[in-house]
N, C-alpha and C positions, 0 to 999 in steps of 0.2 A: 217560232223558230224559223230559220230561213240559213240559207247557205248558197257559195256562188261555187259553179260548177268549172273547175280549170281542163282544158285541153292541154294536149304536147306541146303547143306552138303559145300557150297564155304564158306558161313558165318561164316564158324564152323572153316573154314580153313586159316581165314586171318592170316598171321604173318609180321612180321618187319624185314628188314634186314640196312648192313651200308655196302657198295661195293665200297673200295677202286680203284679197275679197273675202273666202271663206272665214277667214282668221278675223277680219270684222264684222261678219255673218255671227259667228260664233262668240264674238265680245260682245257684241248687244244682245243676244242670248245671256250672257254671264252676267247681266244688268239687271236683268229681270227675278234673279235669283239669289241674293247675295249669299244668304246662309248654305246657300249648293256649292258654293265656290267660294269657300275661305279661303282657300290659298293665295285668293286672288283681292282680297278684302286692302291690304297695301294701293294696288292701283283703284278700285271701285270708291275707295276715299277721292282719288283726284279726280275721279271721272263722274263720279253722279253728284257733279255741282253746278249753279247756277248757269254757268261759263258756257258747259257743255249740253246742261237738258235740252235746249232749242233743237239740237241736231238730232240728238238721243230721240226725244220723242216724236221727229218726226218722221223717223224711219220706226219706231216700232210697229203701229198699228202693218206695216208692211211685212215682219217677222218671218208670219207662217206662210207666205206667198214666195220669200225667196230662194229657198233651197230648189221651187221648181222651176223658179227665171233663171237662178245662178248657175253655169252650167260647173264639170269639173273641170281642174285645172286642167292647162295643155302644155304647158313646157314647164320645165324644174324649178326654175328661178325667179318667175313672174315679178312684175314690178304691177301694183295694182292698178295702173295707168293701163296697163295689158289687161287687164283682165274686165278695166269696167266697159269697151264696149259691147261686150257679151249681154249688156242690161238696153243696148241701144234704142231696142222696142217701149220702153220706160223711162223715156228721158229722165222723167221726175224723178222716178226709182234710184237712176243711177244717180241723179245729183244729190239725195240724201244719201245714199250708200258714204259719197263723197264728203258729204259735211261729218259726216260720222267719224270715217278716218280719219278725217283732219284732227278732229277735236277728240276724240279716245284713244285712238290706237296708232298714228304714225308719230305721235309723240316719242310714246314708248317702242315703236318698232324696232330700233337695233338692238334691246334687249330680249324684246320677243325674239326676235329672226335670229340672233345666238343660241336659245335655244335651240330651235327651229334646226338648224343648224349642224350643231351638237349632236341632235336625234339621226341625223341621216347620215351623215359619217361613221355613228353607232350599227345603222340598220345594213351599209352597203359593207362595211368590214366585217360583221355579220354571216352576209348572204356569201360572201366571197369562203368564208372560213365553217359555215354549216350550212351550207343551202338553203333553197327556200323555201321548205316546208318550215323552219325554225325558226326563219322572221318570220313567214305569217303568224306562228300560234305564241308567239311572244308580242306579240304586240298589243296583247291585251288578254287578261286570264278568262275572259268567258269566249275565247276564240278556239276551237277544237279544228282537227284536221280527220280526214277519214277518208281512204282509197283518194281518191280525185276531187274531193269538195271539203270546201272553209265552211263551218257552222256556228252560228252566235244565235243568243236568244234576242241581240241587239240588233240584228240583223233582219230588212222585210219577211212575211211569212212567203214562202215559195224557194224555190229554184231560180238565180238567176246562171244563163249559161253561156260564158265569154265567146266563145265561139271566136279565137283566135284574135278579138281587140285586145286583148291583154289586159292589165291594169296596174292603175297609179294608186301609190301609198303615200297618202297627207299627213306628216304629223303636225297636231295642232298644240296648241299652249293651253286655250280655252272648252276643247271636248273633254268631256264626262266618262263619254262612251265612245263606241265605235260606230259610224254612221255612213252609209252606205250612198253613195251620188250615181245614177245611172247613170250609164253613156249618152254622150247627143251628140247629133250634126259631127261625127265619126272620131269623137275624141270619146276616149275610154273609159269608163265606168273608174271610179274614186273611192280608195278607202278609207276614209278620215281618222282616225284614232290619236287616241290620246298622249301626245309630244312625251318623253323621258325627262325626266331632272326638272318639273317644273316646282316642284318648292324651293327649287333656287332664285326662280326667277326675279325676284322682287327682294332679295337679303340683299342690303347692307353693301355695298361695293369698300372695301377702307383700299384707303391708299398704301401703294408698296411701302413695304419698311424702306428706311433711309438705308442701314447697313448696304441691303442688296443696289440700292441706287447708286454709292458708292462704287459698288464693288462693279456692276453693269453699265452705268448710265441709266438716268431716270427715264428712257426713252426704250432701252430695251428691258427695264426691270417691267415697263409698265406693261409691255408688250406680252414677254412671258407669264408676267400672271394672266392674260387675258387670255392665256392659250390652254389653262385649266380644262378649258373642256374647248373641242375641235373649234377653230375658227378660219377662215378665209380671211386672205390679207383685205379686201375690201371692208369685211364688218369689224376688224380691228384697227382698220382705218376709222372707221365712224364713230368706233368707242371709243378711241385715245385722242382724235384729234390730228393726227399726224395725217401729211399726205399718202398716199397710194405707195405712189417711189420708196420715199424713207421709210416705210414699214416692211416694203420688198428687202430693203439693203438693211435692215437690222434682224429680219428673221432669218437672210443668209448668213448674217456673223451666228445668230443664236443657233441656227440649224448646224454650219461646219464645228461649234464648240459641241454638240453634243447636246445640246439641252432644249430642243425644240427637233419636231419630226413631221414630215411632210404625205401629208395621203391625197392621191387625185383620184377625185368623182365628177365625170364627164370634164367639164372644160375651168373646172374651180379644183383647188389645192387649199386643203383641208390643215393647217397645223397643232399640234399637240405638245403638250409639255412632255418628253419622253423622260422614262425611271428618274436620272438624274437632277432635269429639271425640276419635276415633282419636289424631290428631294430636296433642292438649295430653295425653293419656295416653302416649303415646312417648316426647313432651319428660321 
């Protein structure tokens, strides 16, 4: 059992981040385990093939050595270009890290990072509407709260005590559990836990009914379903195919009609199919 110790000034310091490195850290973990990770058995079909083993296995034997190279994230939105020269000391390291991504996991990144996504729009409407004693102990049901300290049996044995660095909350696609990254070189200690809505991730995408494409434009019907759960105009840019612009200028028609709703988390805008929306996508 182990639990981390918050001061006045930790609370003040919580932020969110999405760490594509950890999130490939974590994918070649899920390789090594298929039956632990059914959920995940759709993408582990494309990835433990011929194509891919060279990379796969030349990064495992490195496995249990990188959670102590990797440091935790440092800004929200990382692109894993940021984050791998943190591995600098390892050339080598990093450039399997690298082949890894390529071939398992930036394939399928815009549907991971939707999730990804999804979960942190969930977590900061959250904190904004119950505080943050109730994201912490939601974020995983072996997470207890008590006077001043978070408690997990997932969590090292001991006390760790933030001592006003605060801390970042990772949700991943591919954790189990909830895993714990110590601070380094003054960036703050990392909570890793387990992403929301990940049995979604790998169903079936169908294409919008015709009706609604009629009724919308195949351009905003495709948009509004994609807005099922929170997305940023960038990652619906990357799923539909559409530029940056034209997806700005059809989620403003979708937003002034009523049927799409806008939430800002630091410097990204978050949209949602709001009541109605929902609704004409069920119809």
């Amino acid at each position: 059992m182990g639990d981390v110790r918050f001061g006045v000034d930790d609370l003040g310091r919580l932020r969110f981040a999405i760490s594509p490195l950890w999130e490939t850290v974590a994918a070649l973990r899920a390789t090594t385990d298929p039956g632990g990770h059914a959920l995940h058995l759709p993408w582990l079909k494309q990835v433990l093939t011929k194509d891919t083993d060279p990379a796969r296995r030349a990064l495992l034997p490195h496995l249990a050595e990188l959670p102590a190279l990797a440091p935790p994230p440092r800004c929200p939105l990382a692109e894993i270009e940021e984050e791998l020269p943190a591995l600098a000391g390892p050339p080598e390291l990093a450039a399997a890290v690298r082949a890894w991504w390529k071939a398992g996991v930036r394939p399928h990144w815009p549907r991971i990072r939707a999730v990804l996504e999804a979960d942190l729009a969930y977590r900061t409407r959250q904190l904004s509407e119950d505080g943050i004693q109730e994201v912490l102990t939601r974020l995983h049901p072996r997470l207890r709260w008590a006077e001043d300290r978070l408690a997990s049996a997932d969590l090292p044995a001991g006390t760790l005590a933030l001592d006003g660095l605060g801390i970042t909350l990772a949700p991943s696609a591919f954790a189990a559990r909830c895993v714990l990254l110590p601070a380094r070189g003054g960036t703050p200690p990392c909570l890793v836990y387990p992403a929301r809505a990940v049995g979604t991730l790998w169903e079936r995408r169908e294409e919008t009914g015709d009706a609604l494409a009629r009724l919308l434009g195949r351009s905003r019907a495709l948009l509004l379903s994609g807005t099922s759960t929170p997305s940023t105009t960038t990652a619906l840019a990357r799923r539909t195919g559409l530029s940056p612009g034209a997806v700005s200028q059809h989620l403003a028609v979708l937003r002034d009609a009523g049927l799409v709703t806008g939430h800002r988390y630091r410097r990204e805008v978050y949209y949602r199919a709001s009541e109605l929306g929902a609704s004409l996508l069920d119809a």
